[in-house]
MITIKE-601089 format. One record per residue (C-alpha): residue number from 0; x, y, z. Coordinates in nm, 2 decimals, decimal comma. Layout:
// MITIKE-601089
  pos      c1      c2      c3
  NUM       X       Y       Z
...
This chain:
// MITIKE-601089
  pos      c1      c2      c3
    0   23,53    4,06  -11,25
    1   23,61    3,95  -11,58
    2   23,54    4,15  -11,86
    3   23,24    4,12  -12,11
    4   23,43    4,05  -12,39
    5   23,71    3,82  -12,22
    6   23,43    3,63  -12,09
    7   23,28    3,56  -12,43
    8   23,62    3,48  -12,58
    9   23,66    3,22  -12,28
   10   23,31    3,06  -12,37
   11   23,39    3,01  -12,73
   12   23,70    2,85  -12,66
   13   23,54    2,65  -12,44
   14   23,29    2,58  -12,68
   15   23,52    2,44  -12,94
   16   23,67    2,18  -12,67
   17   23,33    2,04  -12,60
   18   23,25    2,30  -12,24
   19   23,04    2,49  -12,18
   20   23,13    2,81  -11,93
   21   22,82    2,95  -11,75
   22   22,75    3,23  -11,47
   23   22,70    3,03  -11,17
   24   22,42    3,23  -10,93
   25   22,32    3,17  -10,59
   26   22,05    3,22  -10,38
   27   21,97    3,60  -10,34
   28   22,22    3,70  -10,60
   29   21,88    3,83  -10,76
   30   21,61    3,97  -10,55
   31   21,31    4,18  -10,53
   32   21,28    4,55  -10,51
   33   20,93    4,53  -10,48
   34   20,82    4,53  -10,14
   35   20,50    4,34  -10,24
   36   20,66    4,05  -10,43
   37   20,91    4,02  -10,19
   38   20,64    4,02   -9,85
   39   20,48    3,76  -10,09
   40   20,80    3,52  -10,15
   41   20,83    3,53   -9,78
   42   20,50    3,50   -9,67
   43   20,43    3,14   -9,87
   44   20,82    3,05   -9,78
   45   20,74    3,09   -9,38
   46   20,38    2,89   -9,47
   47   20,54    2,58   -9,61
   48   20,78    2,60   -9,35
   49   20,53    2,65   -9,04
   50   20,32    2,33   -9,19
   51   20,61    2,12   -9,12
   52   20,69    2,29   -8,82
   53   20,33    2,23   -8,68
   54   20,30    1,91   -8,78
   55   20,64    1,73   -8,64
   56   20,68    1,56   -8,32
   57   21,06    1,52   -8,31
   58   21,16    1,88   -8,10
   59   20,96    2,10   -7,96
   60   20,80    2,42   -8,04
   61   20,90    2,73   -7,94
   62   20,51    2,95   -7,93
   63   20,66    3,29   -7,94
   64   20,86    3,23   -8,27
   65   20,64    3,39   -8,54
   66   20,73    3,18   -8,88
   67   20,69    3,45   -9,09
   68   20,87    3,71   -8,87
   69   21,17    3,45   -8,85
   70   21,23    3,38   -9,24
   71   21,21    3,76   -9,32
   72   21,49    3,74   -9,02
   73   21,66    3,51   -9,18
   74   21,59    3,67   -9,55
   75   21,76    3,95   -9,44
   76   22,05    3,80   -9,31
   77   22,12    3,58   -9,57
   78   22,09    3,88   -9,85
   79   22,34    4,08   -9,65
   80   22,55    3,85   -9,60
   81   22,92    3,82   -9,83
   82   23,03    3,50   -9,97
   83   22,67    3,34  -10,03
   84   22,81    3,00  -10,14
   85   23,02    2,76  -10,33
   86   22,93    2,47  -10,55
   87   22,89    2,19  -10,26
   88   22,77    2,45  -10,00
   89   22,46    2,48   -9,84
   90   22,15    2,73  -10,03
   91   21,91    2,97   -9,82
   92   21,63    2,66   -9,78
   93   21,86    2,46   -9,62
   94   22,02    2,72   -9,41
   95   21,64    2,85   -9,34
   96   21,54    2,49   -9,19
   97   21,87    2,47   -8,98
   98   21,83    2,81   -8,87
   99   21,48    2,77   -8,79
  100   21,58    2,43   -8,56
  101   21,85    2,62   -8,36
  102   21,60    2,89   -8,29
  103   21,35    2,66   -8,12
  104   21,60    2,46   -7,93
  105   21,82    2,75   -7,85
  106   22,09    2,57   -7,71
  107   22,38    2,62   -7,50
  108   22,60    2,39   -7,67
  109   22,63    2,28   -8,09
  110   22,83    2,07   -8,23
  111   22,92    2,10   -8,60
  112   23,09    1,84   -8,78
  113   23,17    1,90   -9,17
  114   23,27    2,31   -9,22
  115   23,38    2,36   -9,54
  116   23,35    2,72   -9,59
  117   23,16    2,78   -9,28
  118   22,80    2,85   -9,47
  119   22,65    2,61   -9,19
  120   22,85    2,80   -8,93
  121   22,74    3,15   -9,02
  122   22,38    3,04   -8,97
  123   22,44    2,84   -8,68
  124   22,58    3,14   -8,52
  125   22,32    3,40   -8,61
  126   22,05    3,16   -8,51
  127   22,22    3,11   -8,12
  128   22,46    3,41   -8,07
  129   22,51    3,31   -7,72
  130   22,57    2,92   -7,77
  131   22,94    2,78   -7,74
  132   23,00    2,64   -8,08
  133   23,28    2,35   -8,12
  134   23,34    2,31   -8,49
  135   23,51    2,07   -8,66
  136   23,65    1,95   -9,01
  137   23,92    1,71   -9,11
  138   24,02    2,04   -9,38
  139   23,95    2,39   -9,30
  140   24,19    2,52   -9,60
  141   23,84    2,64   -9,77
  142   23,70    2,84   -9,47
  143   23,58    3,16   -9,54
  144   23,35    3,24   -9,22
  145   23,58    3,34   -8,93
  146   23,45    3,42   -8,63
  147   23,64    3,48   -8,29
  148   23,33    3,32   -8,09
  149   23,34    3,00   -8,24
  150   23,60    2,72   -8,18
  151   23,73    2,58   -8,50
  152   23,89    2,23   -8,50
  153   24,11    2,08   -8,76
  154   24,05    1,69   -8,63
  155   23,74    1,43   -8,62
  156   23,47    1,54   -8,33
  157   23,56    1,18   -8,19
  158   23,88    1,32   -8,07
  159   23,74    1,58   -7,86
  160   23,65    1,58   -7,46
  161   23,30    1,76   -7,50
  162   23,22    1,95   -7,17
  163   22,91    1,79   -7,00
  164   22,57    1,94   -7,15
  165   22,18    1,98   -7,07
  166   22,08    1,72   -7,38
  167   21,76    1,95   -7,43
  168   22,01    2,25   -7,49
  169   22,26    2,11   -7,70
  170   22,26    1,98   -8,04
  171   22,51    1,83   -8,32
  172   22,49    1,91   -8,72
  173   22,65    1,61   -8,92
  174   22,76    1,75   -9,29
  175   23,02    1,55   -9,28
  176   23,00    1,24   -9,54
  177   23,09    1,01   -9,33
  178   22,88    0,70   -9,24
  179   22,58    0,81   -9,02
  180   22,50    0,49   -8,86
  181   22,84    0,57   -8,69
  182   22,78    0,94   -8,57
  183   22,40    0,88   -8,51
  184   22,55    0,61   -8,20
  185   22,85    0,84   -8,17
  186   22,59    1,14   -8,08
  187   22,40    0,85   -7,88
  188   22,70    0,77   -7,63
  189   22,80    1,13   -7,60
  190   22,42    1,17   -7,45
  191   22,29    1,41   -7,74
  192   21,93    1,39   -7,78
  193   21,87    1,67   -8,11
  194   22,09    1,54   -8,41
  195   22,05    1,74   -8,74
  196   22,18    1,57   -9,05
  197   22,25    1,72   -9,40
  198   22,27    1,50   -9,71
  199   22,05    1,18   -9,57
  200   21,93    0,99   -9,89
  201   21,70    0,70   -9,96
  202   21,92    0,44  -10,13
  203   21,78    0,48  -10,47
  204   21,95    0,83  -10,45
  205   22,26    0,70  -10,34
  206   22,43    0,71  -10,70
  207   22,38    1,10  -10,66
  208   22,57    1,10  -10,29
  209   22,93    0,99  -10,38
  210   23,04    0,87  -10,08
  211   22,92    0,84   -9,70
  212   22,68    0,50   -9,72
  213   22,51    0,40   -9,48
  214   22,27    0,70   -9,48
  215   21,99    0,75   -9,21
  216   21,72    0,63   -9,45
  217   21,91    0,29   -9,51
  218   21,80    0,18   -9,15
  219   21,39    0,21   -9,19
  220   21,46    0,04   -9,63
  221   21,31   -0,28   -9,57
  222   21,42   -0,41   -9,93
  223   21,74   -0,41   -9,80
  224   21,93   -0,76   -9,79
  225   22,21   -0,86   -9,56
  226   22,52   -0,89   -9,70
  227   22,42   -0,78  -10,09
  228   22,63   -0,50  -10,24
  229   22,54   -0,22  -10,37
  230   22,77   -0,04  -10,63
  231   22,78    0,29  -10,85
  232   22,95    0,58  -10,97
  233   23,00    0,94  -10,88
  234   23,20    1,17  -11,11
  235   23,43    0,88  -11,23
  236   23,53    0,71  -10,93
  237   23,34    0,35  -10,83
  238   23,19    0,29  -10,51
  239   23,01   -0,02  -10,32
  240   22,80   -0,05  -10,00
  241   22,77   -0,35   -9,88
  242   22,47   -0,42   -9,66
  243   22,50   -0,51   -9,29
  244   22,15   -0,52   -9,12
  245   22,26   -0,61   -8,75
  246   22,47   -0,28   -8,78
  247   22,14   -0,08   -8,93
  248   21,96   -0,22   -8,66
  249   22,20   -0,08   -8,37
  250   22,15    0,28   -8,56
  251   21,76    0,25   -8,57
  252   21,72    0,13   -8,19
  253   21,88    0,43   -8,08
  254   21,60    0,63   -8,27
  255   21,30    0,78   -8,07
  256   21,16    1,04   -8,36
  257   21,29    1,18   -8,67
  258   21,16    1,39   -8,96
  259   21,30    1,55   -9,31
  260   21,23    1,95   -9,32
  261   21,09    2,02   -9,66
  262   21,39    2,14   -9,86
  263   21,28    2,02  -10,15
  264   20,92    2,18  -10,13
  265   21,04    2,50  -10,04
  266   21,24    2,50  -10,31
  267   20,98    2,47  -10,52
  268   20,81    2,75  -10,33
  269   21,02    3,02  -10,34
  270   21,26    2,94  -10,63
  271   21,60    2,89  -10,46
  272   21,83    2,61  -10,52
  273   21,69    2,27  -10,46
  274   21,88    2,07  -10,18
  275   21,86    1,75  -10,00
  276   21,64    1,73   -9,70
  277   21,76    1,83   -9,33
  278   21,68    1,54   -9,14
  279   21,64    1,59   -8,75
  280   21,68    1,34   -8,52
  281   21,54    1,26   -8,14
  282   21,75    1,02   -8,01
  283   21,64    0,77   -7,70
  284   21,75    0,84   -7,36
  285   22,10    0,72   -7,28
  286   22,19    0,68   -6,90
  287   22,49    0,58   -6,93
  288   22,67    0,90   -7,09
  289   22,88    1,12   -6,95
  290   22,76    1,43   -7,14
């Protein structure tokens, strides 16, 4: 830890080069010590998140899961747990919906693409304890959760023979900013049928996103136009879409159901760090995979 006075000389400094240094917190950092506050943050968390849950069609509910019982679960976890984040990480509402997913489905098999410091991978662990869990990142110099039980994989998921799976026990988590017209109909002819993605923005968010265009939203934009272009900026480098519709259109026929958990609204709910939504997808029936 830096000390006190260090720290201030470091801000002034800063200061007189035109930055500005600041304490960066995450979620759970600070918490309650009053048991009533606390029950009461969780109780309106788990309601906002049992609305959607109720509410969605895209997977199915499991009756015997008590919303409230799992967030303070998942509070728990998520307070204990070391290494709570980095900028670019997932936050706790996130985390909650994806947890909250897995332990519906509880599936046999999930597939993670896009690690970075294994936030995602933590939680998909503690959700399904007994699932076999192939992970993969082009990258995994920044991994800080290790774990002996899950299979870590320095390469593209595109590379790898998957085992053959029971599509309603299996699913795949996409953090991986890469085009998701491509791994929703790479999921498709692997014969998954639960897809989870992180970072799916409309296109009037998509100066905010960097990089990874098309985005699950761009298939159901009907202002789009084949063939324009679409160009912006992301912390100083230039980037450009350019709009194929046919290729939208393979995406969106492979679609049966999807829906966006309410990051955003939990957020605002309980405090933590806003996020983008988790988008879940139910992908159409596909015969011809080998599993």
């Amino acid at each position: 830890m830096i000390p006190r006075f260090l720290r201030r000389y470091l801000q002034m400094a800063a200061l007189n080069h035109g930055v500005q240094i600041s304490r960066h917190r995450h979620d759970l950092d600070s918490y309650f010590v009053s048991k009533k506050y606390e029950d009461r943050l969780i109780h309106r968390t788990a309601q906002c998140l049992d609305e959607f849950l109720t509410s969605q069609n895209v997977f199915p509910i499991d009756r015997s899961i008590r919303t409230t019982e799992l967030t303070r679960n998942f509070y728990e976890l998520y307070k204990s747990k070391p290494n709570k984040g980095l900028t670019g990480s997932a936050g706790f509402n996130s985390l909650l919906s994806l947890f909250s997913f897995t332990q519906h489905i509880q599936p046999d098999l999930i597939v993670e693409s896009g690690v970075f410091i294994g936030q995602s991978t933590w939680c998909l662990r503690n959700a399904a304890p007994d699932a076999t869990i192939e992970s993969f990142d082009i990258d995994l110099s920044h991994l800080q959760y290790v774990n002996s039980s899950v299979h870590f994989h320095e390469h593209d998921w595109s590379e790898f023979q998957l085992p053959g799976f029971e599509p309603n026990k299996a699913i795949c988590f996409l953090d991986d900013h890469v085009d998701q017209v491509r791994r929703l109909l790479e999921c498709y002819e692997r014969g998954f049928k639960y897809v989870c993605f992180d970072d799916n923005t409309p296109v009037e968010w998509l100066h905010l996103a960097g990089h990874g265009a098309p985005m699950l939203d761009f298939m159901f934009d009907e202002d789009l136009e084949d063939g324009e272009s679409i160009e912006w900026q992301s912390d100083g480098l230039c980037y450009r879409y350019d709009v194929d519709l046919e290729y939208l259109n393979r995406g969106k026929a492979v679609i049966a159901e999807y829906a966006k958990f309410p990051v955003p609204t939990l957020s605002l709910t309980n405090g933590f760090s806003m996020g983008n939504p988790l988008t879940i997808v139910k992908l159409k029936s596909n015969q011809h995979s080998n599993g």
